[in-house]
C-alpha positions as CSV (number, residue, x, y, z in Angstrom):
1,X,110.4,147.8,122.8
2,X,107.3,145.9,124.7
3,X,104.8,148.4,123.7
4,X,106.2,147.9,119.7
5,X,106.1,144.2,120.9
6,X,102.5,144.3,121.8
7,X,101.1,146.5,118.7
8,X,103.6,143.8,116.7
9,X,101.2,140.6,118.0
10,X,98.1,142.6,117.7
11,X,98.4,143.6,114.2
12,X,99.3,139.9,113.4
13,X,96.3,139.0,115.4
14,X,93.9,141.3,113.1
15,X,96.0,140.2,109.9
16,X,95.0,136.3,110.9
17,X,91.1,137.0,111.4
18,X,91.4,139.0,108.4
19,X,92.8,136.0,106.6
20,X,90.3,133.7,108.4
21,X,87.3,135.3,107.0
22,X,88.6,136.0,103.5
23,X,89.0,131.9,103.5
24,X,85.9,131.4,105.1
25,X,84.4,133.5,102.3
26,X,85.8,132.2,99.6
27,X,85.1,128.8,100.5
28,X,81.5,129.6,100.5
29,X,81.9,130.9,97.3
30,X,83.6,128.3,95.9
31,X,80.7,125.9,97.7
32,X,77.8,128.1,96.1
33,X,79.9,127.9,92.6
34,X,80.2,124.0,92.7
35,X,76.0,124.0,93.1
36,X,74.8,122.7,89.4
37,X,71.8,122.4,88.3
38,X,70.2,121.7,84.7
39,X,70.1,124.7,82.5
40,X,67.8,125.4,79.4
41,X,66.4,127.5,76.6
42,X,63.4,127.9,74.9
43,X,63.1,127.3,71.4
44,X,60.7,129.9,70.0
45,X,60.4,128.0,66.6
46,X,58.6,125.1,68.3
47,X,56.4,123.7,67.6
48,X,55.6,124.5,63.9
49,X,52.1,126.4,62.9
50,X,48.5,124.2,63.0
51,X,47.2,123.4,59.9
52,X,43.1,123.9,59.0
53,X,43.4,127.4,60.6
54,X,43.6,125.8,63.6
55,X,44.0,127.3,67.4
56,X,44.6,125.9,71.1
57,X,42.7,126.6,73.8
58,X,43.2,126.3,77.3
59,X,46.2,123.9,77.1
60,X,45.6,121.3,79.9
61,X,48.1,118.7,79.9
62,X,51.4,117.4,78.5
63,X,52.6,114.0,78.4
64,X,55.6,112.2,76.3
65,X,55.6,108.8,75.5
66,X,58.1,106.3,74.4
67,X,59.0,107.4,71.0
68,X,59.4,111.1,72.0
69,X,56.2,112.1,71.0
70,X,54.6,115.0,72.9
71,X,51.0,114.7,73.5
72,X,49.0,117.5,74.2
73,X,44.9,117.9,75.5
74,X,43.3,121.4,75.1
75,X,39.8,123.4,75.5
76,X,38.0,124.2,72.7
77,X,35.3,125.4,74.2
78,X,37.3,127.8,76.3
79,X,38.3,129.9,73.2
80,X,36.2,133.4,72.8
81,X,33.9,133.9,69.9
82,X,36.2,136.3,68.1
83,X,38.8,133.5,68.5
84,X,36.7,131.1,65.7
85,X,35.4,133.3,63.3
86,X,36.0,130.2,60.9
87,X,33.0,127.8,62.6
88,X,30.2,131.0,62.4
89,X,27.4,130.2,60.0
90,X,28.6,131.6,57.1
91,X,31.9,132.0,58.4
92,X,32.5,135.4,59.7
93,X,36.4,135.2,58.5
94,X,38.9,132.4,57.6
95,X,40.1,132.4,61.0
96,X,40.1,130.2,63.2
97,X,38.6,126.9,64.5
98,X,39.4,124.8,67.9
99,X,41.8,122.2,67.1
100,X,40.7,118.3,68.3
101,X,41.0,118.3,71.9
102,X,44.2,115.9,71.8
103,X,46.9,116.6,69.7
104,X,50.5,114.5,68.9
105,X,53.9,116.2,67.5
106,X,56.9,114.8,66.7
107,X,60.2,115.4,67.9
108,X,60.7,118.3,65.0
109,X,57.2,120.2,66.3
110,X,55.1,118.7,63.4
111,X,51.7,117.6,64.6
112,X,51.3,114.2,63.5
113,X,47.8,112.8,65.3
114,X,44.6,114.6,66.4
115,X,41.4,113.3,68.0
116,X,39.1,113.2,70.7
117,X,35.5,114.2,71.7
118,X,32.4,112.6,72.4
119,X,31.5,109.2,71.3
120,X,29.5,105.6,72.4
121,X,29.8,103.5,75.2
122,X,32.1,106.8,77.5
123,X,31.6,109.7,78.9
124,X,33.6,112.8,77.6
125,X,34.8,115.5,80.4
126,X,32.6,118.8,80.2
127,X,36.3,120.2,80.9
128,X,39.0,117.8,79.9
129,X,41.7,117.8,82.4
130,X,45.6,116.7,82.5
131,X,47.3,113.6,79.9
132,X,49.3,111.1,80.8
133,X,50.5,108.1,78.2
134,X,51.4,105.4,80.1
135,X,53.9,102.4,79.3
136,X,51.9,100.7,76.9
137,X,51.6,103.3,74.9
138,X,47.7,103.9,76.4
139,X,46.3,107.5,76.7
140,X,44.5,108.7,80.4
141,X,42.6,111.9,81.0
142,X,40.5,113.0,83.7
143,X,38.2,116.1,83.9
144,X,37.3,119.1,85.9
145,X,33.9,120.6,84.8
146,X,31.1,121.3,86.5
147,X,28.7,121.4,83.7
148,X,25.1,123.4,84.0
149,X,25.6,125.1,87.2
150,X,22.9,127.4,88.9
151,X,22.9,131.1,90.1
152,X,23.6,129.8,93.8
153,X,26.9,128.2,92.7
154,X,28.8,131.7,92.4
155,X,29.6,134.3,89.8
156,X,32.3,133.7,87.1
157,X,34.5,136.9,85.8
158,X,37.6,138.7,86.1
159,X,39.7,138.2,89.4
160,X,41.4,141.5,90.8
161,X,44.5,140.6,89.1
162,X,42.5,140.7,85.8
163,X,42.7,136.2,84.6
164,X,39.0,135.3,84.5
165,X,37.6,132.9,86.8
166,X,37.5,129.6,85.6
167,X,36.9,126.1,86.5
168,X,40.4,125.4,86.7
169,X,40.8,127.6,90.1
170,X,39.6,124.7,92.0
171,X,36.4,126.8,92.8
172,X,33.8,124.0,94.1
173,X,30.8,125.5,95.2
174,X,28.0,124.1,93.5
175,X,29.7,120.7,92.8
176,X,27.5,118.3,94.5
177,X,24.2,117.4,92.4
178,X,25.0,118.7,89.7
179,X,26.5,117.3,86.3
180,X,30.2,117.1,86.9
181,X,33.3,115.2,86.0
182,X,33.4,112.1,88.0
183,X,35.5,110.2,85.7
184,X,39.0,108.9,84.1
185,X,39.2,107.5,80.8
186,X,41.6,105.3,79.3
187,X,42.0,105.1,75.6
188,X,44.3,103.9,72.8
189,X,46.4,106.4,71.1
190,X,44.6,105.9,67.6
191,X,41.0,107.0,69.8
192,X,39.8,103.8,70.8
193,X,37.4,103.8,74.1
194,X,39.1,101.2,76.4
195,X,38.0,101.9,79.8
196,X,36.2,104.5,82.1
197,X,36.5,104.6,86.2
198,X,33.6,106.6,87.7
199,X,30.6,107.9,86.4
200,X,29.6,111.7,86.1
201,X,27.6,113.6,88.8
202,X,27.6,110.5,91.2
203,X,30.7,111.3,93.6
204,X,29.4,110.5,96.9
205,X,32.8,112.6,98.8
206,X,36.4,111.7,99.3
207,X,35.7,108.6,100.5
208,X,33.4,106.9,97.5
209,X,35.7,104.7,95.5
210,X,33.5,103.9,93.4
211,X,34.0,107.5,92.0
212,X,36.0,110.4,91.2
213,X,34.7,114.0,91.9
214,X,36.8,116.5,89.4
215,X,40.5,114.8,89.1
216,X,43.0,116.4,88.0
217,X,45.4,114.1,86.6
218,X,47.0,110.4,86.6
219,X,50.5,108.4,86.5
220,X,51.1,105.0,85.9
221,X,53.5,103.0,88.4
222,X,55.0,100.3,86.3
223,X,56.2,97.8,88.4
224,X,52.5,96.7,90.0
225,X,50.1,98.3,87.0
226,X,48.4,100.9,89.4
227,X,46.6,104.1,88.2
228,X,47.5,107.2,91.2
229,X,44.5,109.8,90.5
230,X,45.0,113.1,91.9
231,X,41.4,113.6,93.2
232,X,41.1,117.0,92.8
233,X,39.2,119.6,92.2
234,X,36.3,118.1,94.4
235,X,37.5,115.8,96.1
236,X,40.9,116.0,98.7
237,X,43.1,112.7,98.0
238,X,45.4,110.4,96.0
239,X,42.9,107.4,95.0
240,X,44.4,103.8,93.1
241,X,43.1,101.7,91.0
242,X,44.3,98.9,88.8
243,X,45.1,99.9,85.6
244,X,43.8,97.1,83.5
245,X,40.4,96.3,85.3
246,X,39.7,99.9,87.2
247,X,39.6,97.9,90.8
248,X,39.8,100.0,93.7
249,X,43.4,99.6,96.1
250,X,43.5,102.5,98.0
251,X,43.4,106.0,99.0
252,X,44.4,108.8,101.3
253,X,44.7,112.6,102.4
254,X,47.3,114.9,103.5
255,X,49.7,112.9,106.1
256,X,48.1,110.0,105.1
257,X,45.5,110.8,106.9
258,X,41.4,109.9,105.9
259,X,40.4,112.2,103.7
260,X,37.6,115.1,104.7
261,X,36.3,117.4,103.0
262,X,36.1,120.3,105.2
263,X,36.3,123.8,103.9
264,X,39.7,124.9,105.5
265,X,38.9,128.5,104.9
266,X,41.6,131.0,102.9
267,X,45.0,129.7,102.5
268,X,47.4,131.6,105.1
269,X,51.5,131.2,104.7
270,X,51.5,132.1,108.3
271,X,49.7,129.3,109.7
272,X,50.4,125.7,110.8
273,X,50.5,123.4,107.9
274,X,47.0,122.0,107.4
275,X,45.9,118.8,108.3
276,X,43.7,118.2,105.2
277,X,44.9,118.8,101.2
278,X,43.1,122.2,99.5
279,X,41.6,121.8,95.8
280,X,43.1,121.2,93.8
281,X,44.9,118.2,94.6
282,X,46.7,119.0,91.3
283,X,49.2,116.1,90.6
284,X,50.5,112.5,92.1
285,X,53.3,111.0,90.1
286,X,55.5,108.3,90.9
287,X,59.2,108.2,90.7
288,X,61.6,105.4,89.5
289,X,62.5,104.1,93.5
290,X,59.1,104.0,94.1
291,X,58.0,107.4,95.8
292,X,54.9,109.5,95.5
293,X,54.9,113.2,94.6
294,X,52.0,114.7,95.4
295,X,51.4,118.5,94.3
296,X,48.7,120.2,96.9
297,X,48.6,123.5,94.8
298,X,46.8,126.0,97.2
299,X,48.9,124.8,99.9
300,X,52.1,125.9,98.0
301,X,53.4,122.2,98.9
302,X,54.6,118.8,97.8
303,X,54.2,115.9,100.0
304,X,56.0,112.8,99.4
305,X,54.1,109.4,100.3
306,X,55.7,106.0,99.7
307,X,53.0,103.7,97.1
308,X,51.1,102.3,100.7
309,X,50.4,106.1,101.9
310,X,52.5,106.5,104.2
311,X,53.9,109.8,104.6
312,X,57.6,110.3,103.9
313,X,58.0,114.3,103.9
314,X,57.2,117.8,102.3
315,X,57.7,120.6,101.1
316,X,57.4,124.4,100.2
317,X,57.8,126.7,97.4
318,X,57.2,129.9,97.2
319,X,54.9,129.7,100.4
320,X,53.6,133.3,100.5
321,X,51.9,132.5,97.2
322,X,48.5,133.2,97.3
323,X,45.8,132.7,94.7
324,X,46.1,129.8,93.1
325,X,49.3,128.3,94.8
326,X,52.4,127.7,93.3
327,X,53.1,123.6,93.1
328,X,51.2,122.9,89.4
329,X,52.6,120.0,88.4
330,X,56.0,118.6,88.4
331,X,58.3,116.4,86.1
332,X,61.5,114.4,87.1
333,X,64.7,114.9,84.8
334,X,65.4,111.9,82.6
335,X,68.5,110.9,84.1
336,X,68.2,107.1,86.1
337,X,68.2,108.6,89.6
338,X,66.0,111.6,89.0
339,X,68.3,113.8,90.3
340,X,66.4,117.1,89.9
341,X,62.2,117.6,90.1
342,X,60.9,120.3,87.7
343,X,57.4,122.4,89.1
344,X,55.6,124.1,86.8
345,X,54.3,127.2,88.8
346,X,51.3,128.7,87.4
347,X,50.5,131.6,89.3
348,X,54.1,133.1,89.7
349,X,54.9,131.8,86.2
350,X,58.2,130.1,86.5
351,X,59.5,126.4,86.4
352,X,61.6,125.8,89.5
353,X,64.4,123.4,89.7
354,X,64.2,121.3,92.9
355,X,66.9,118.8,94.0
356,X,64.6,115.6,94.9
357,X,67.5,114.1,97.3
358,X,67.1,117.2,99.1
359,X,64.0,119.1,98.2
360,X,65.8,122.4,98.3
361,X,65.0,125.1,95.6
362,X,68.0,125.6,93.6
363,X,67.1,128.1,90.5
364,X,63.9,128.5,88.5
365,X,63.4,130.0,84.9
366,X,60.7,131.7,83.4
367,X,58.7,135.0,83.5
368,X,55.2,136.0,83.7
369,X,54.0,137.0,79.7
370,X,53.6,135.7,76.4
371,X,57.0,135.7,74.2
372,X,58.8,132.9,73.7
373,X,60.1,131.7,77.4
374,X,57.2,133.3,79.3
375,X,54.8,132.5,80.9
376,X,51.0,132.5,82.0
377,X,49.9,130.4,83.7
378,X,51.9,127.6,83.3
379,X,49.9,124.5,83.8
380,X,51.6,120.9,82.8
381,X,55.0,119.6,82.5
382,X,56.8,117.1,81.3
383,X,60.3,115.7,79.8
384,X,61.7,113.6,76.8
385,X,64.6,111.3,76.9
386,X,66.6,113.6,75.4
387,X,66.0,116.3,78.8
388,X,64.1,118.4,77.4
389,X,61.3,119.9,78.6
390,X,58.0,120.9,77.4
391,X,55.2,123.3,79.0
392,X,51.7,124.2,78.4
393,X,49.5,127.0,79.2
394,X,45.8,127.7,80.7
395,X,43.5,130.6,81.1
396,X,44.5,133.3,78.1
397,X,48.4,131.6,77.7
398,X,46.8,128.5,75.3
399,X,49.9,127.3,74.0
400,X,52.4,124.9,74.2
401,X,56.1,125.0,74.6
402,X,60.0,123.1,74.2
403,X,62.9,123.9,76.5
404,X,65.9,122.5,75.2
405,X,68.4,120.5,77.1
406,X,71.8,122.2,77.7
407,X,73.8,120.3,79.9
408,X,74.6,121.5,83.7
409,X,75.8,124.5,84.7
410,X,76.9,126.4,88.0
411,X,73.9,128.1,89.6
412,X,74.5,131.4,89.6
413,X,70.5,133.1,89.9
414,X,68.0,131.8,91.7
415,X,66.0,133.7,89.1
416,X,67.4,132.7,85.9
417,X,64.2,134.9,83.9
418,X,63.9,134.1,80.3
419,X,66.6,131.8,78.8
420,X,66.5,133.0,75.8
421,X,68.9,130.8,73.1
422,X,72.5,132.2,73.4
């Protein structure tokens, strides 16, 4: 009777633990199942066909203003010759011709404004760069190009994973003393030249703020009128100016620290965090509660800076990406807090889905191709009031795309892959 005793209290003993864990388990299950997240789908039907024949190029930027119109800024000139057939004298074939550098749709994917290009009194980028319309309804871009480069500054062709070396790789030899973009531009959204901050090929490092040396792109902080330049390609920092008169504020590196610009050799996931941001300093946008996110693309990082430059925190996705780094450019969801932070990554061609409380990675979307929903290269980003969420694409991807607003969900893939329309 004590030895049935004994088995008796053991088997009750295993029974508990066994109940223990099953709880324990299904707790955590229930705790990943309460994890929400935005979800989307692409709508392949948007936007509608170009008129004039007309084709994108390297699609550089995305911004939305205040009436939920999408702006656009592309690269003609990066289109191949059998890509304009239609500008050949004679023409060689009805198709196609670049379309104006800067383009505007509506809400319903019709393209409602074009323009952009040289003209008096500004400087136009050799390689227009990133769009942002600000609160007033005014249009910035900035520029990467090099312009005439010599033999010395390095070869240009096809990478060992077959994309074409451009001058959006954040490549900079040759940079100094020769024509480059040095230069923002602010304009009105009917064309008009209103103001220009820097002047080409006189960038003088990351510490000249008198110029810019290849940014990448701008936001507007509304509450003191301030330009944030992600200063870029050339140079390593986050530079402010006044928006209205182009005055100087301020400026900083990674950390905060004074900017250098020291070649930090090949990006390693393995090693200490550097000191210094990589080119590109690819984005710096400014939340509603006044924080700075700061996209070091090579360095597969965000940083977050208060508007003084001081360093609040960072961090990482997809840190074993090599290349040309994961952290593109980012977006914040339209809801007051700006719950969730949306990254375009252009090398592993997904948008993740970051919580900005936390800054932990909770699903992405996306694939690398070109179908609806794919990706390559997935530049810019940005969102409407409605959610939604619209991409565009460099190097061969050229295009432009919606993501449409579906209400939250329960994260149940990290790797969501295409979301195609249910």
């Amino acid at each position: 009777m004590r030895r049935d005793f004994y088995w008796s209290l053991t088997l009750l003993e295993v029974l508990g633990g066994l109940w223990a864990g099953i709880m324990i388990l299904d707790k955590k299950a229930v705790q990943a199942a309460t994890v929400t997240a935005h979800r989307f789908e692409v709508n392949p039907m948007w936007p509608k066909p170009l008129p004039n024949h007309w084709i994108l190029g390297q699609t550089i930027g995305v911004s939305v203003d205040s009436q939920d119109h999408i702006w656009i800024i592309h690269r003609a000139t990066s289109l191949e010759p059998g890509e304009v057939h239609a500008t050949s004298n004679p023409p060689t074939a009805l198709c196609c011709a670049p379309a104006p550098p800067i383009l505007e749709f509506n809400q319903d994917g019709d393209l409602i404004g074009h323009w952009g290009g040289t003209g008096q009194g500004y400087d136009w980028p050799f390689n227009n760069h990133g769009i942002t319309v600000d609160y007033k309804g005014n249009v910035w871009i900035g520029g990467n190009g090099r312009g005439p480069q010599p033999a010395s500054a390095g070869p240009q062709g096809p990478r060992a994973d077959g994309r074409q070396v451009t001058q959006d790789e954040g490549q900079i030899a040759g940079v100094q003393g020769y024509f480059n973009d040095s230069m923002v531009l602010k304009i009105t959204q009917t064309g008009k030249f209103l103001m220009q901050i820097g002047k080409p090929g006189r960038s003088k490092g990351s510490n000249d703020v008198e110029n810019l040396r290849l940014p990448a792109k701008t936001s507007i902080d509304k509450a003191a009128n301030e330009v944030y330049v992600a200063d870029g390609y050339g140079n390593h920092r986050v530079i402010v100016y006044d928006a209205d008169t182009g005055k100087y504020k301020r400026h900083w590196g990674a950390y905060g620290h004074k900017p250098e610009d020291v070649d930090l050799g090949p990006y390693k996931p393995d090693a200490p965090p550097a000191q210094q941001f990589r080119n590109p300093v690819h984005c710096a946008d400014v939340s509603n509660d006044g924080l700075l996110y700061v996209c070091d693309r090579a360095n597969d990082r965000i940083q977050v800076f208060k508007k003084d430059g001081a360093f609040v925190k960072e961090m990482f996705i997809k840190k074993e990406t090599l290349g040309s780094g994961s952290v593109w450019d980012i977006a914040f969801s339209r809801d007051p807090q700006q719950k969730y932070i949306y990254i375009a990554d252009g090398e592993n061609d997904r948008v993740h889905i970051v919580d900005r409380s936390s800054l932990e990675l909770l699903t992405s979307f996306g694939e690398g191709g070109r179908q609806p929903g794919e990706f390559y290269g997935v530049h810019s980003i940005a969102t409407d009031s409605k959610g939604n969420i619209y991409t565009t694409e460099t190097y061969r991807g050229q295009r432009l795309q919606k993501f449409v607003y579906k209400g939250m969900a329960p994260v149940t893939k990290k790797d969501q892959g295409v979301v195609w329309p249910r």
